[in-house]
C-alpha positions as CSV (number, residue, x, y, z in Angstrom):
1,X,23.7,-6.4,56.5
2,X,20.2,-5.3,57.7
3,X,18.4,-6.7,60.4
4,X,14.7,-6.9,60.8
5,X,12.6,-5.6,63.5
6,X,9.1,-4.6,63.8
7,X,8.0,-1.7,65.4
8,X,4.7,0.4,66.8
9,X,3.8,3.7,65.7
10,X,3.2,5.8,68.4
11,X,1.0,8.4,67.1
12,X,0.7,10.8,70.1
13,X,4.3,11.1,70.1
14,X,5.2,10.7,66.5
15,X,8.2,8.5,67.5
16,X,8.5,4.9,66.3
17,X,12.2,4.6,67.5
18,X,14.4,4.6,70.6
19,X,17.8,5.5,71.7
20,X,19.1,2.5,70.3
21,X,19.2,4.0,66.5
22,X,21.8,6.4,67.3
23,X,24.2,2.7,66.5
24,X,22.3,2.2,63.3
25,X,20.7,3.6,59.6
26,X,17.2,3.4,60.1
27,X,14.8,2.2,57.4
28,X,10.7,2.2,57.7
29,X,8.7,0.7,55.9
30,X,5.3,2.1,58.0
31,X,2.9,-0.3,55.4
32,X,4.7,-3.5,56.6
33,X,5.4,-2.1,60.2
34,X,9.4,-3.2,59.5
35,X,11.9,-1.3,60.7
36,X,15.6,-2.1,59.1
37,X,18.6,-1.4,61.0
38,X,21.8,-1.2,59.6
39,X,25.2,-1.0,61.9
40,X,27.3,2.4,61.7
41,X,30.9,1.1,61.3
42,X,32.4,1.8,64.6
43,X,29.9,1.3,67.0
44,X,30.8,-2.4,67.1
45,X,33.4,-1.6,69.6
46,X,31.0,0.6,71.8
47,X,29.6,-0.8,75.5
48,X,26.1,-2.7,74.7
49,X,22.7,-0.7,75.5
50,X,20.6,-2.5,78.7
51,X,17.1,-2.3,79.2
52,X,14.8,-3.6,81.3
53,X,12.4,-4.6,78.4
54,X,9.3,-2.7,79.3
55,X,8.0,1.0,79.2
56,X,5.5,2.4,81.8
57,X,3.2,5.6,81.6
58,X,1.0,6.9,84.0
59,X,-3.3,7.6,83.1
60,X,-5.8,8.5,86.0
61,X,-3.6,8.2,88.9
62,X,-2.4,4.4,87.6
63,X,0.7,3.3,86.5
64,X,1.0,0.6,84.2
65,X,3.1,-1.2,81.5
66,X,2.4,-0.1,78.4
67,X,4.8,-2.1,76.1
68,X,6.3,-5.2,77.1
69,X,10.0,-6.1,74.2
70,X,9.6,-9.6,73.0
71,X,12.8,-11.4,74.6
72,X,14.1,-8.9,76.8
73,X,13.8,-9.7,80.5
74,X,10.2,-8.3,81.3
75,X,8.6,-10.3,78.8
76,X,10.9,-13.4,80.3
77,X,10.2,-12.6,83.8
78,X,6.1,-12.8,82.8
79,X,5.5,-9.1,83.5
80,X,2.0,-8.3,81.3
81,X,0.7,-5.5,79.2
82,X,-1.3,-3.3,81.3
83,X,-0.1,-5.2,84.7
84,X,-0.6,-2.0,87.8
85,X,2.7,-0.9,89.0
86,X,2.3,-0.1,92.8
87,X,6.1,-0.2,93.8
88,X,9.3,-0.4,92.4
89,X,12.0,-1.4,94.7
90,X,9.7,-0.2,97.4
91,X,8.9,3.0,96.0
92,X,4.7,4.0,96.0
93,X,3.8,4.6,92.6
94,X,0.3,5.8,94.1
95,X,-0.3,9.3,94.6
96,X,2.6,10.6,92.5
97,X,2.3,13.8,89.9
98,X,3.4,12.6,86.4
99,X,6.7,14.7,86.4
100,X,7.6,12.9,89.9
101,X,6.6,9.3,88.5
102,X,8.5,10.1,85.3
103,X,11.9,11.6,87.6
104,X,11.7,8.9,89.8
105,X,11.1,5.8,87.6
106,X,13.8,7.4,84.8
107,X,16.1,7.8,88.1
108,X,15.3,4.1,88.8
109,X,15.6,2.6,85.2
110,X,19.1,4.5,84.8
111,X,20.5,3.6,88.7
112,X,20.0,-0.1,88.7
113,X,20.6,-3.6,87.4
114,X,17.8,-4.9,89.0
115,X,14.2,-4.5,89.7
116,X,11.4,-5.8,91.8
117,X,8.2,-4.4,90.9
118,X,4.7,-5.1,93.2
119,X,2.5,-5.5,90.8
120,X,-1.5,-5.9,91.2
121,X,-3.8,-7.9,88.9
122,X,-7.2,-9.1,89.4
123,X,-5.9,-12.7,90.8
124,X,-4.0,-10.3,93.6
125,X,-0.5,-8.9,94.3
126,X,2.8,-10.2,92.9
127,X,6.7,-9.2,92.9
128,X,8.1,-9.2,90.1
129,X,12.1,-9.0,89.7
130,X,13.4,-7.8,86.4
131,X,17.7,-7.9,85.9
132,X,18.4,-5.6,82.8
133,X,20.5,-7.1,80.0
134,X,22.2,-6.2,77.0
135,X,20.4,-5.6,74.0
136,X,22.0,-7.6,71.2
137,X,21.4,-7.4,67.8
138,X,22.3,-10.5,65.4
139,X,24.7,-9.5,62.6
């Protein structure tokens, strides 16, 4: 059975895909933006993937969110698009070179269950906590 996702192009990168395919056949259809997964036999029995639900990248010194996963935990939690990540768990995102920013929040993502992120907006400064969960695919 296939299941139906949609995906982004990245086209600095090239990739429209994550870690998660290495479970699956991948089919794209890149004029209807669908991505079709279908399960490898076997890896039903394998531990489930977690993720936060969010990507981050680093431009002029800021680091932001740059894709927020509809129904993982940082799109229930309310994180935004483009919200500015000044800690994680108490670690300054200011100031950082990218290779340390991508180390560290890698080191982060991989280390822990659960986040808190300061975030800033316009309206001020908010914590954010983010638990990671399993990513589940309906079958």
């Amino acid at each position: 059975m296939k299941e139906k996702l949609y995906f982004e192009h990245c086209p600095k990168s090239g990739k429209a895909t994550t870690g998660l395919t290495k479970h699956f056949v991948v089919t794209l259809n890149f004029k209807k933006k669908e991505l079709y997964l279908a399960r490898i036999e076997g890896t039903e029995e394998m531990e489930p993937d977690k993720s936060f639900g969010f990507d981050l990248n680093k431009k002029e010194g800021r680091v932001y969110v740059s894709r927020i996963y509809r129904g993982l935990s940082a799109d229930k939690s309310g994180l935004r698009l483009n919200d500015e990540v000044v800690t994680i768990n108490g670690k300054d995102m200011v100031g950082q070179s990218y290779c340390d920013f991508y180390d560290m929040t890698r080191e982060l993502f991989k280390t822990n269950e659960a986040i808190t992120l300061q975030i800033k907006r316009e309206d001020g400064i908010e914590l954010v906590e983010i638990v990671k969960s399993d990513l589940h695919f309906a079958r």
